[in-house]
C-alpha positions in Angstrom: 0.0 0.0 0.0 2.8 2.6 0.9 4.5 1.8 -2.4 1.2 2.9 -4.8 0.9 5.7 -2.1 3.8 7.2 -3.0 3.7 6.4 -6.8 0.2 8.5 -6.8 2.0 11.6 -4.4 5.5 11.5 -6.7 2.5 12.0 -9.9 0.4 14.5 -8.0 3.0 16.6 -7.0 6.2 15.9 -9.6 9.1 14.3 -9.3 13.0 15.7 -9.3 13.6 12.3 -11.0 15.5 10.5 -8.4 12.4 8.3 -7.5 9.8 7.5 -5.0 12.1 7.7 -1.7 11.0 10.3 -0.1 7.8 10.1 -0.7 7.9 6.4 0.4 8.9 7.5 3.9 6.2 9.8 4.6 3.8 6.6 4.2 5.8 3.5 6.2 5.4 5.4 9.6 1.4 5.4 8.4 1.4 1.4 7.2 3.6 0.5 10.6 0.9 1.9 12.6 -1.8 1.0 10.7 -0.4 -2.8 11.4 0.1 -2.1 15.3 -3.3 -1.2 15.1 -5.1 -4.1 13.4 -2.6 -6.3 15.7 -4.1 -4.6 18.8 -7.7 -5.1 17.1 -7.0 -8.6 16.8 -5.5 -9.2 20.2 -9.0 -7.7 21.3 -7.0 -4.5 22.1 -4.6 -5.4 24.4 -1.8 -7.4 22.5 0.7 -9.4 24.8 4.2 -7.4 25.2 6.8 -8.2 23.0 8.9 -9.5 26.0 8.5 -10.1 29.5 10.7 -11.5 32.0 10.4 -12.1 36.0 14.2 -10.7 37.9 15.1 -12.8 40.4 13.8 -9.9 42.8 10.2 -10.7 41.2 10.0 -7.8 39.5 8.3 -8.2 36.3 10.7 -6.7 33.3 8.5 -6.0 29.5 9.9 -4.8 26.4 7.5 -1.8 25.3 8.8 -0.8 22.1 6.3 -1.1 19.4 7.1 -4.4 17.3 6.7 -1.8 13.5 10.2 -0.2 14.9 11.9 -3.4 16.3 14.0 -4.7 14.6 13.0 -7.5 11.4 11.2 -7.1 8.2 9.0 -5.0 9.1 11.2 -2.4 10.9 14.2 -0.2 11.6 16.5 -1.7 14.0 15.7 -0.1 17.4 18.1 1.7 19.2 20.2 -0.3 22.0 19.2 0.2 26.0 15.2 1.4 24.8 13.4 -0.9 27.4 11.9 0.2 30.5 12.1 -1.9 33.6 
């Protein structure tokens, strides 16, 4: 979907002639949410963390960054250290 998106944007609005790049970036952050969202949906709106882990201490560790920005196929790799405990 982002690709035809920014095909129809780079026609509207002209093109330098280097391609759809830039207009392609202004959509993925759209698509990436637009998959977290139908993930939550389908989870019945509270999908299961992406990690979760008991310390010894018994407190309960999660990974909270959004699985579109994690890294994979369908993502930037994440920055290192960007879980909360």
């Amino acid at each position: 979907m982002s690709k035809e998106a920014a095909q129809a944007a780079e026609a509207a609005k002209g093109s330098y002639g280097v391609g759809i790049g830039e207009e392609w970036m202004c959509w993925l952050p759209v698509t990436w949410a637009l998959r977290d969202l139908a993930d939550a949906l389908d989870a019945g709106g509270a999908p299961a963390p992406n990690a979760a882990a008991q310390r010894p201490d018994g407190q309960w560790v999660v990974d909270v960054f959004p699985l579109g920005c994690a890294a994979g196929p369908h993502g930037p790799a994440r920055a290192a250290g960007s879980t909360a405990a």
